[in-house]
SEDREN-323417 format. One line per field, with one value per residue: residue number from 1; residue in one letter; z, y, x of N, C-alpha, C, O in turn. Coordinates in steps of 0.1 Angstrom, whole numbers. Example, Ala and Ser with C-alpha at 12.3 -4.5 7.8 and 13.67 -1.06 7.14 Angstrom:
% SEDREN-323417
n	(1, 2)
res	(A, S)
nzz	(78, 71)
nyy	(-57, -22)
nxx	(132, 128)
cazz	(78, 71)
cayy	(-45, -11)
caxx	(123, 137)
czz	(78, 79)
cyy	(-33, 0)
cxx	(132, 129)
ozz	(85, 80)
oyy	(-33, 11)
oxx	(142, 134)
***
This chain:
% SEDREN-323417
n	(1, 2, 3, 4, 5, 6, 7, 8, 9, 10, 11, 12, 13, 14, 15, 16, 17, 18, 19, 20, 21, 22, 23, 24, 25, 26, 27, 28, 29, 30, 31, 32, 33, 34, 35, 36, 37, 38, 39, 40, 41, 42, 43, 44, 45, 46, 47, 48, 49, 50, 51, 52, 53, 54, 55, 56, 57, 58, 59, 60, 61, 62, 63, 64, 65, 66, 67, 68, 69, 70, 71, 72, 73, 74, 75, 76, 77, 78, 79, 80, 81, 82, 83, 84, 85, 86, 87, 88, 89, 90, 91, 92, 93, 94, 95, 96, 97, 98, 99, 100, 101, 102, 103, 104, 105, 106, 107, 108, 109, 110, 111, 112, 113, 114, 115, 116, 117, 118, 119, 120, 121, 122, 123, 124, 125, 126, 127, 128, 129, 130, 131, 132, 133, 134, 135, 136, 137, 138, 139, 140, 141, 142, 143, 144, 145, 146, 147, 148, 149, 150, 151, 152, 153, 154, 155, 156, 157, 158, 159, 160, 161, 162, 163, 164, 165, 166, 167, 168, 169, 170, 171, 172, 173, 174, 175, 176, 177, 178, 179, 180, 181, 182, 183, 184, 185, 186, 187, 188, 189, 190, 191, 192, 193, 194, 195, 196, 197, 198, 199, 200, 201, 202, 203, 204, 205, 206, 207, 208, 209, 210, 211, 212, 213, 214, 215, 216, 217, 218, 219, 220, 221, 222, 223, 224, 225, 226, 227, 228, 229, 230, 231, 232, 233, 234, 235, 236, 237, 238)
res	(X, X, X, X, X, X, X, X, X, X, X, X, X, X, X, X, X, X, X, X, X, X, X, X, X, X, X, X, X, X, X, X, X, X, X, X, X, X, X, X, X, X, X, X, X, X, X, X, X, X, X, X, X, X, X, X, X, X, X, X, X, X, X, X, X, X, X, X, X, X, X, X, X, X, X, X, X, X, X, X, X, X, X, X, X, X, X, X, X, X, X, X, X, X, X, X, X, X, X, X, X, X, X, X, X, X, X, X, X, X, X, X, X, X, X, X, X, X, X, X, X, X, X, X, X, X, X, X, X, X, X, X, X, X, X, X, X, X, X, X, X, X, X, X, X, X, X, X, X, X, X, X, X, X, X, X, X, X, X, X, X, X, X, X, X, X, X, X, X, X, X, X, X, X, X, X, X, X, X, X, X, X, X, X, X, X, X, X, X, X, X, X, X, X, X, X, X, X, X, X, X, X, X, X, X, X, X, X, X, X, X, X, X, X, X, X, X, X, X, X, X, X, X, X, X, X, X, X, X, X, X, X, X, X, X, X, X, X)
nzz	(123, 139, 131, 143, 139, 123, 122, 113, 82, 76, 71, 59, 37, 16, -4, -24, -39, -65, -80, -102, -120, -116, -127, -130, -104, -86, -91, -90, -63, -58, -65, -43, -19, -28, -24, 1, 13, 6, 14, 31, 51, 65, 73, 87, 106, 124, 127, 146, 168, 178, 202, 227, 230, 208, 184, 195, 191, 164, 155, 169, 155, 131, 129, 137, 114, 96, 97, 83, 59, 73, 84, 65, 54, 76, 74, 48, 57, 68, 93, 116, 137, 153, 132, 145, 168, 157, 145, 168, 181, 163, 163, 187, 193, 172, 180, 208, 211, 199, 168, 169, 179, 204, 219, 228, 230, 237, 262, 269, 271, 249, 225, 212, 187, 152, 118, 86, 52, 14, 4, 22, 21, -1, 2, 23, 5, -7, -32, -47, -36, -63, -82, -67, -57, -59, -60, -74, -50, -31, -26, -13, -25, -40, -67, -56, -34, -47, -60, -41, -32, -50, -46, -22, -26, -43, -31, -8, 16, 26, 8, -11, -2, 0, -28, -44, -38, -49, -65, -53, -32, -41, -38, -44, -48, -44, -41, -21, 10, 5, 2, 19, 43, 34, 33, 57, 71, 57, 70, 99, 105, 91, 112, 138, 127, 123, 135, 131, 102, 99, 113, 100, 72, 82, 91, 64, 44, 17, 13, -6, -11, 19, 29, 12, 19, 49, 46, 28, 45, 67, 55, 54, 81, 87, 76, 83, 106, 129, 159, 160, 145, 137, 137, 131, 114, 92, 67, 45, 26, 40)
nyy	(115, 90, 84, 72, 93, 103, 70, 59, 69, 65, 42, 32, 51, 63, 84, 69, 58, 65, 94, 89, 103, 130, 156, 149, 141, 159, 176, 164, 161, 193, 190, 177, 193, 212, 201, 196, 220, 226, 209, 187, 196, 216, 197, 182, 196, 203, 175, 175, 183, 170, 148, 135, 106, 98, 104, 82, 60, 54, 56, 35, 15, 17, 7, -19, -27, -27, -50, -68, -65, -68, -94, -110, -108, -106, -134, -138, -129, -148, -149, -162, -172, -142, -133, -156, -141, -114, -127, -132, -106, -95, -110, -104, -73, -69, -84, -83, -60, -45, -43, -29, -6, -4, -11, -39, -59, -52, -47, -72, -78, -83, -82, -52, -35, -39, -24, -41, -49, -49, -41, -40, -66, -74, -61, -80, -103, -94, -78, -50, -17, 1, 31, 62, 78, 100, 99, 107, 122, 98, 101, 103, 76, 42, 27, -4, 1, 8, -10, -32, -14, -17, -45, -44, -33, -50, -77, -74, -81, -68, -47, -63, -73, -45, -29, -51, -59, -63, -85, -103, -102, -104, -80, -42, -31, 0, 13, 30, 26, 14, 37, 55, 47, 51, 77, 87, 75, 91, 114, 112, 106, 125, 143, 139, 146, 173, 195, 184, 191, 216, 222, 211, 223, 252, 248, 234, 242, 231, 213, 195, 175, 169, 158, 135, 126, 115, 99, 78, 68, 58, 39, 24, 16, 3, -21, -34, -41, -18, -8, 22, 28, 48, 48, 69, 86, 70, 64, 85, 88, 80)
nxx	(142, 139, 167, 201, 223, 253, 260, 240, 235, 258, 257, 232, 232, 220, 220, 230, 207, 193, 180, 167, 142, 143, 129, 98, 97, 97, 80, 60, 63, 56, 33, 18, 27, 9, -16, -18, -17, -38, -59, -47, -35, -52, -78, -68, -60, -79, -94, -76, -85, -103, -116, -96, -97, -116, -96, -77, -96, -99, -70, -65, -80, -75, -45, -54, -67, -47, -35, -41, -22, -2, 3, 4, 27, 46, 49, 58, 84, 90, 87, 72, 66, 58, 33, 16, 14, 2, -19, -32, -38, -49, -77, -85, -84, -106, -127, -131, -119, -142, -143, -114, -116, -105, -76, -69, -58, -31, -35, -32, -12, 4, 31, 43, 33, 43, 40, 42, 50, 47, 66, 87, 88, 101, 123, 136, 138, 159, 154, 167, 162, 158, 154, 141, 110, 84, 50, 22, -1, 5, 25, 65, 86, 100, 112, 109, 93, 69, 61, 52, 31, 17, 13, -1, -24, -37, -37, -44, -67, -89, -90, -101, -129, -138, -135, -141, -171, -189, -184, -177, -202, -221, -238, -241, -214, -189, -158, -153, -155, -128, -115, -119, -111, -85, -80, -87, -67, -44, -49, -49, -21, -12, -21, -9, 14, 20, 34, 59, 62, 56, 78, 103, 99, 105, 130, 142, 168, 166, 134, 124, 147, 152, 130, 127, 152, 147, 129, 140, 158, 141, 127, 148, 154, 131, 133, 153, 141, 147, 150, 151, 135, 104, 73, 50, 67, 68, 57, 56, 31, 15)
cazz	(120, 144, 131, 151, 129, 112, 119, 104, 74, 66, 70, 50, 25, 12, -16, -31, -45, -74, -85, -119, -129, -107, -134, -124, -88, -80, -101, -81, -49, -61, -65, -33, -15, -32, -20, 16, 21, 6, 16, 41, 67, 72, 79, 98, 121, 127, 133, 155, 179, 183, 217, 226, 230, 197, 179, 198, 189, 152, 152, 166, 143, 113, 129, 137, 100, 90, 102, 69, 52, 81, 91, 51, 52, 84, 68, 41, 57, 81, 110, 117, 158, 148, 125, 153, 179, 152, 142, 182, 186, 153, 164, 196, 191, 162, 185, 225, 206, 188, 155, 169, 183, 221, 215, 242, 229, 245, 277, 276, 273, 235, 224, 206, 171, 141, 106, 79, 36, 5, -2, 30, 19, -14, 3, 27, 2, -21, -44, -44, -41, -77, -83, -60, -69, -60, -64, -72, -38, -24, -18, -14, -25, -46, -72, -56, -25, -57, -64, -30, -31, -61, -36, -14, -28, -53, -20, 10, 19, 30, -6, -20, 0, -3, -39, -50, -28, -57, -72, -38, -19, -53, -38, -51, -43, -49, -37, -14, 16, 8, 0, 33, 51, 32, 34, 71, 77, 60, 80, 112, 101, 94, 124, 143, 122, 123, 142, 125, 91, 99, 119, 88, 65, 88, 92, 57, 31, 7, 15, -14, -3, 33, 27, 5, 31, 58, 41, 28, 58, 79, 54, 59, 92, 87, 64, 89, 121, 136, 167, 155, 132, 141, 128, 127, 101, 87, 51, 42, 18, 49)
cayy	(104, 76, 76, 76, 107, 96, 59, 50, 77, 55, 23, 34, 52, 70, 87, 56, 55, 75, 101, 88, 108, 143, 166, 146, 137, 177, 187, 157, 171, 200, 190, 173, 202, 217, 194, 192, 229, 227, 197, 177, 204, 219, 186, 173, 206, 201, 166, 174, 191, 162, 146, 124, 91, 98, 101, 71, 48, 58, 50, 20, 11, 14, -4, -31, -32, -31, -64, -82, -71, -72, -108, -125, -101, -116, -151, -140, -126, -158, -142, -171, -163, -129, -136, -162, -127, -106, -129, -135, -95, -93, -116, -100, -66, -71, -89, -77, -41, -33, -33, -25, 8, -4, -18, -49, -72, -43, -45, -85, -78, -89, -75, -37, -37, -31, -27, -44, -42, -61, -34, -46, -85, -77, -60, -90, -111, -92, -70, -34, -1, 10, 42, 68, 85, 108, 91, 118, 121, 91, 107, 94, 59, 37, 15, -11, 2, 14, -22, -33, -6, -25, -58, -42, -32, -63, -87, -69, -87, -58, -41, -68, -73, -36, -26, -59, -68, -66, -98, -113, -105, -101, -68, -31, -20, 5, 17, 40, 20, 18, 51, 61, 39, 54, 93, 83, 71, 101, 127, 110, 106, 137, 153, 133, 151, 192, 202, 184, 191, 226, 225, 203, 234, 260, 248, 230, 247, 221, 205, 180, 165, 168, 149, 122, 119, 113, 83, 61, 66, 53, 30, 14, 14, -5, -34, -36, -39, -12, -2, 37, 35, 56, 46, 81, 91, 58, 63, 98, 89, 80)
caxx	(132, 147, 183, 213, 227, 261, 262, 228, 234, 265, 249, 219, 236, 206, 224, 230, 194, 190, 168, 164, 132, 141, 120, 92, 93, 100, 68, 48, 63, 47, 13, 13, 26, -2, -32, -13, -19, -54, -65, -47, -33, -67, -88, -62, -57, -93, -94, -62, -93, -112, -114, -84, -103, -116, -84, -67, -102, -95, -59, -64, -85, -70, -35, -58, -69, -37, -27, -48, -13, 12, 5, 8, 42, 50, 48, 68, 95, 98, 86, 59, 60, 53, 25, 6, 13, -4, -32, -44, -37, -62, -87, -89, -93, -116, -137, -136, -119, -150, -134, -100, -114, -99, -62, -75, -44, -21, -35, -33, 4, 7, 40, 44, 23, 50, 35, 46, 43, 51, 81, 95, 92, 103, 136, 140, 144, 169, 153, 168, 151, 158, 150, 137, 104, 77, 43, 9, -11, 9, 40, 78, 86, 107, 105, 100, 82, 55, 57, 51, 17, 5, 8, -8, -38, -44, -40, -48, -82, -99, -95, -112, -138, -147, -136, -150, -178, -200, -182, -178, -214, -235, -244, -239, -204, -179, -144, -152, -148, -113, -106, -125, -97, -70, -80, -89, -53, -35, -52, -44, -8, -8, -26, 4, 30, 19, 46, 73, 64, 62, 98, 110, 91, 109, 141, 148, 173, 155, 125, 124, 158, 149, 116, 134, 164, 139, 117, 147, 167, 132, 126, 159, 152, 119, 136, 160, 136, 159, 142, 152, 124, 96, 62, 45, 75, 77, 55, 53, 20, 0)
czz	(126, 142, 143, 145, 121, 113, 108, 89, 70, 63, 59, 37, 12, -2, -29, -46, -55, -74, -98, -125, -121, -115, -125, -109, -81, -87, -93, -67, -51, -58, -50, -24, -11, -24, -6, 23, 21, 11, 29, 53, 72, 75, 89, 109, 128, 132, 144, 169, 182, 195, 216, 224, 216, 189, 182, 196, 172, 147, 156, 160, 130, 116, 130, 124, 94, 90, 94, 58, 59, 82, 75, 54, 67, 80, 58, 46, 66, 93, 116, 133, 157, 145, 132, 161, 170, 149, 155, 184, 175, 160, 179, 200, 179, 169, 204, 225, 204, 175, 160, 172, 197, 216, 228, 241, 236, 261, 284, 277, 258, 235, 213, 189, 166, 126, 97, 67, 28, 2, 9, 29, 6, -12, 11, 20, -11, -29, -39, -45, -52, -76, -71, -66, -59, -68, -63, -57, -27, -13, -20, -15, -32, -55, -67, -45, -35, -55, -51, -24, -38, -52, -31, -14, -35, -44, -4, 8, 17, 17, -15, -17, -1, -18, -52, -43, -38, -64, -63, -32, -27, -47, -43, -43, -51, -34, -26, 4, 17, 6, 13, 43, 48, 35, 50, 76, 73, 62, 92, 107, 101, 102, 136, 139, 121, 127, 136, 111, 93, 106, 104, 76, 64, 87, 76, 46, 18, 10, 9, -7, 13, 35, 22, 17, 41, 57, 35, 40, 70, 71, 54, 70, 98, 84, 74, 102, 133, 147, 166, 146, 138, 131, 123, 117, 91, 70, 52, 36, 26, 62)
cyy	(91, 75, 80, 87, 97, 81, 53, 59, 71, 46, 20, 36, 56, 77, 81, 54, 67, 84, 102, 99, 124, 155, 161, 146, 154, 177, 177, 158, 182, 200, 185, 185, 212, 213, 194, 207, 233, 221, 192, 185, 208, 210, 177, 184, 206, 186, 161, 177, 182, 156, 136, 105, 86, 94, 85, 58, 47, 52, 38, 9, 7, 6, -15, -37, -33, -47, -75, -82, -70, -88, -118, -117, -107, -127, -149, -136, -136, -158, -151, -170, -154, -128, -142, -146, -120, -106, -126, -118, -92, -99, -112, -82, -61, -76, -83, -64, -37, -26, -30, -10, 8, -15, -28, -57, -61, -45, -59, -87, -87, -78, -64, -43, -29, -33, -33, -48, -49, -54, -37, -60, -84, -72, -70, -100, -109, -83, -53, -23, 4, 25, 50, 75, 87, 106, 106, 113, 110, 92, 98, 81, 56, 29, 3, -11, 3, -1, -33, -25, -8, -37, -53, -39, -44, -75, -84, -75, -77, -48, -51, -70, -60, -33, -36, -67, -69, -80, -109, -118, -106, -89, -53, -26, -14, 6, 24, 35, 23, 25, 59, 61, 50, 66, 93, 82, 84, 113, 122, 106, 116, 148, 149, 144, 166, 193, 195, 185, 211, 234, 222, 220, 248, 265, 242, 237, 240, 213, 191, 170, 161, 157, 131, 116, 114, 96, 79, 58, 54, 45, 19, 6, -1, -19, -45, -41, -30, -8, 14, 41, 38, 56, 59, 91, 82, 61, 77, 98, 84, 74)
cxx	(137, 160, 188, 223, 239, 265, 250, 230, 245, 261, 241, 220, 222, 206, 229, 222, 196, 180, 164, 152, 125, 129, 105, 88, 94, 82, 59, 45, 57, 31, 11, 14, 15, -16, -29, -19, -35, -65, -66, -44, -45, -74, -76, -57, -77, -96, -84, -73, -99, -106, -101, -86, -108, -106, -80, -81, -96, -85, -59, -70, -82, -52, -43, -62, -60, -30, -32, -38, 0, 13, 7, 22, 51, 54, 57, 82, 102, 96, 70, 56, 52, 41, 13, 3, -1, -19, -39, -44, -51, -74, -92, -96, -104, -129, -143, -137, -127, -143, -124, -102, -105, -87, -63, -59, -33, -18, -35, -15, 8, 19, 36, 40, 38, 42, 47, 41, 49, 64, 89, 97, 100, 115, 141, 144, 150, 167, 160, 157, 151, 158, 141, 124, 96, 63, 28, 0, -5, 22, 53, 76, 95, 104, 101, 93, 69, 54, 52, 35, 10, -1, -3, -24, -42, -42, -42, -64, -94, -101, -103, -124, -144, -149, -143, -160, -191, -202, -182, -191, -224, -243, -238, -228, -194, -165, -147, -152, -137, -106, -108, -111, -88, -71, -79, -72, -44, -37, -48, -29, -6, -6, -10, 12, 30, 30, 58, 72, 65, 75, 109, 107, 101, 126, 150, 155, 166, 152, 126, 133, 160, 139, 122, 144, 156, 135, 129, 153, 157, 131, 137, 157, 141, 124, 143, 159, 144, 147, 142, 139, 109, 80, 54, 51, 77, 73, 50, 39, 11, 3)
ozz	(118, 149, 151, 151, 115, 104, 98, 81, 57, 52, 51, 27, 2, -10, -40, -57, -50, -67, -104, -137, -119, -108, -115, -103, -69, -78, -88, -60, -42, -52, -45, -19, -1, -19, 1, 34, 29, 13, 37, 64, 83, 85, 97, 120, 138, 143, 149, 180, 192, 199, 206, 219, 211, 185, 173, 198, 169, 137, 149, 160, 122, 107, 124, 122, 83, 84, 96, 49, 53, 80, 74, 59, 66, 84, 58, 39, 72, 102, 119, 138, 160, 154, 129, 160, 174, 149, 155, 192, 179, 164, 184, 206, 178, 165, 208, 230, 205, 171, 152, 169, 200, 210, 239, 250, 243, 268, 295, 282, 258, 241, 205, 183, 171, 123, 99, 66, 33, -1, 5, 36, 3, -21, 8, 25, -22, -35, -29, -53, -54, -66, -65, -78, -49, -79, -53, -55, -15, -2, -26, -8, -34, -55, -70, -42, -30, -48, -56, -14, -37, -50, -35, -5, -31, -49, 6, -1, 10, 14, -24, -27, -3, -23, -63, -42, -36, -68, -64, -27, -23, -51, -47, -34, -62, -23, -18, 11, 25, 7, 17, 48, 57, 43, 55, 85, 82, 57, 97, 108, 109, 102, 140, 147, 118, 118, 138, 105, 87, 105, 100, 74, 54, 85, 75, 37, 9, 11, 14, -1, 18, 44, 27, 23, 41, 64, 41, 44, 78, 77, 53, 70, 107, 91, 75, 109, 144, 144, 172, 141, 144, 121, 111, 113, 82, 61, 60, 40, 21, 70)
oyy	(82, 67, 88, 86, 87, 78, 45, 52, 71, 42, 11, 30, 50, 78, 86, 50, 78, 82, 112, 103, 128, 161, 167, 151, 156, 181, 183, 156, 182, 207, 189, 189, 218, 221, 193, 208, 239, 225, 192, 182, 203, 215, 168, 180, 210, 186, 150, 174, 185, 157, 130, 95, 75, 82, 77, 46, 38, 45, 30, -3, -2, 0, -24, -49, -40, -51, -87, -91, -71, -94, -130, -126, -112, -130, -158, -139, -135, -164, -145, -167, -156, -123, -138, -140, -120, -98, -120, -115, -89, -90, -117, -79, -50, -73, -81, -57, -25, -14, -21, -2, 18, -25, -24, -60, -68, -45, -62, -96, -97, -67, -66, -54, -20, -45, -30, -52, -57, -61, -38, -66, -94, -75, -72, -108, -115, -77, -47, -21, 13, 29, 42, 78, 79, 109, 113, 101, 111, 89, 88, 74, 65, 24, -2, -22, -1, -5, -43, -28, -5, -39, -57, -42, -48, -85, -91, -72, -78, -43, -47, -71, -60, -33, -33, -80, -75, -86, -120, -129, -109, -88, -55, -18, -19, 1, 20, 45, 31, 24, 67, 70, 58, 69, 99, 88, 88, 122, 131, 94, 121, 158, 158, 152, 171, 192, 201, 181, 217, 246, 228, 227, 254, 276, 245, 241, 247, 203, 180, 160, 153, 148, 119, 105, 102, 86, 68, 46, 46, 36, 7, -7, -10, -28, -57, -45, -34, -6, 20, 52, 29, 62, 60, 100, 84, 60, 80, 107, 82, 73)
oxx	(138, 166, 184, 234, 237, 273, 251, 225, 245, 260, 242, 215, 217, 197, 232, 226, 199, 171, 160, 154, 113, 121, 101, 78, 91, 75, 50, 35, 48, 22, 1, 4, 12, -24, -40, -24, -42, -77, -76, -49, -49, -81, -78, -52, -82, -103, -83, -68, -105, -94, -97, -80, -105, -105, -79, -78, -88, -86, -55, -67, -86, -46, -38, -62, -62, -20, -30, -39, 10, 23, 10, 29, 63, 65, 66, 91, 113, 101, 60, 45, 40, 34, 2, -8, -13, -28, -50, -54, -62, -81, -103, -107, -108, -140, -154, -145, -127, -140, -121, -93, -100, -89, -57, -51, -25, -9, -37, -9, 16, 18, 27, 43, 43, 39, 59, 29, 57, 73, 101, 105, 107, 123, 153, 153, 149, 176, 157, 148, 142, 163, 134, 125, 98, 62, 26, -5, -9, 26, 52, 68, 103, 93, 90, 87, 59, 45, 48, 28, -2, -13, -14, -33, -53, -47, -41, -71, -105, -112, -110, -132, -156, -160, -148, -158, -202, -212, -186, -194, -236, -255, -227, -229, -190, -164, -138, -149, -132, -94, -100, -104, -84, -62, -70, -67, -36, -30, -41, -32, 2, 1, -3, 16, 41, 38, 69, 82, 75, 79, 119, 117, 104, 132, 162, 147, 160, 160, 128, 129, 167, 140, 120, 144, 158, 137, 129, 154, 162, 136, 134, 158, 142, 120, 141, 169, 146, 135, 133, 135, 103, 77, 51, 45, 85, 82, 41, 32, -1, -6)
***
């Protein structure tokens, strides 16, 4: 998943983090396992067949909409250069992209898109991971990455304009917009990842702990801006 094997695995220290609430998080690994083989492997070996252009308008699509909670998380973590880069990369393919279907700011030579989340501002400035845990349908996380997924949805823009566009536009809306987004993003995450979840699957003595080792180690990685960190393994829940 990006590391450097035993230096970043001391550094990281991954065993650190507890597994305070193991009954649980095994039985939610469970269910997700569950919904992955019913659910998400099948629509995403299927939308693994769609044309390539497809795919790659799609994905850049939804990094470009991501950038309504990279660029406040930019701002808080200090990274105000950053944050100008991300807005003109926003405002460009939103507008020449078509919606951020054509990644245009790439080809003006804007520097490499990295995402970033309130659980990475909220380790920038101090707070620990707490507990480790096993979130229904979301998948691996932490305390306070969870708390960092509350941010995210109660001030990402784009959830409010869809989940409350009824309070916003005075017209008839629901959620489904931003569930569209979200199911949208972890089928293409996932169509990405076929082949290593069924090598990970193949080769793991135990998944659970394999799964877990993976996602703090990347999200270290993340906190850390390590260049080892690998965005297509970076959030297991999408």
């Amino acid at each position: 998943a990006g590391s450097d094997g035993e230096v970043v695995l001391k550094k990281n220290e991954p065993s650190e983090i507890k597994d305070c609430s193991e009954t649980f998080n095994k039985a939610s690994f469970a269910l997700n396992q569950g919904l992955d083989k019913i659910i998400f492997k099948p629509v995403s070996s299927v939308y693994r067949v769609l044309p390539s252009p497809i795919k790659t308008g799609v994905s850049n699509s939804l990094n470009n909409l991501s950038n309504v909670v990279t660029i406040p998380n930019n701002i808080l973590q200090g990274e105000f250069a950053l944050a100008g880069v991300n807005t003109g990369r926003f405002l460009i393919n939103t507008t020449v992209g078509v919606l951020g279907l054509i990644d245009v700011a790439t080809y003006l030579g804007f520097s490499e898109y990295t995402k970033e989340d309130y659980g990475q501002s909220l380790a920038s400035h101090g707070v620990g991971p707490g507990c480790y845990l096993v979130l229904p349908i979301l998948g691996p996380s932490t305390a306070r990455d969870t708390l960092g997924i509350l941010a995210d949805t109660y001030i990402d823009p784009f959830a409010h304009i869809t989940i409350r566009e009824s309070e916003l536009l005075g017209v008839s809306g629901n959620d489904l917009d931003y569930d569209s987004v979200k199911g949208t993003t972890a089928v293409d995450f996932r169509s990405k990842n076929i082949q290593n979840f069924e090598s990970l699957e193949k080769n793991s003595i135990d998944l659970y702990s394999s799964l877990k080792s993976i996602y703090l180690q990347d999200r270290e990685n993340k906190i850390q801006n390590s260049k080892g960190a690998q965005d297509d393994w970076g959030n297991l829940d999408n």
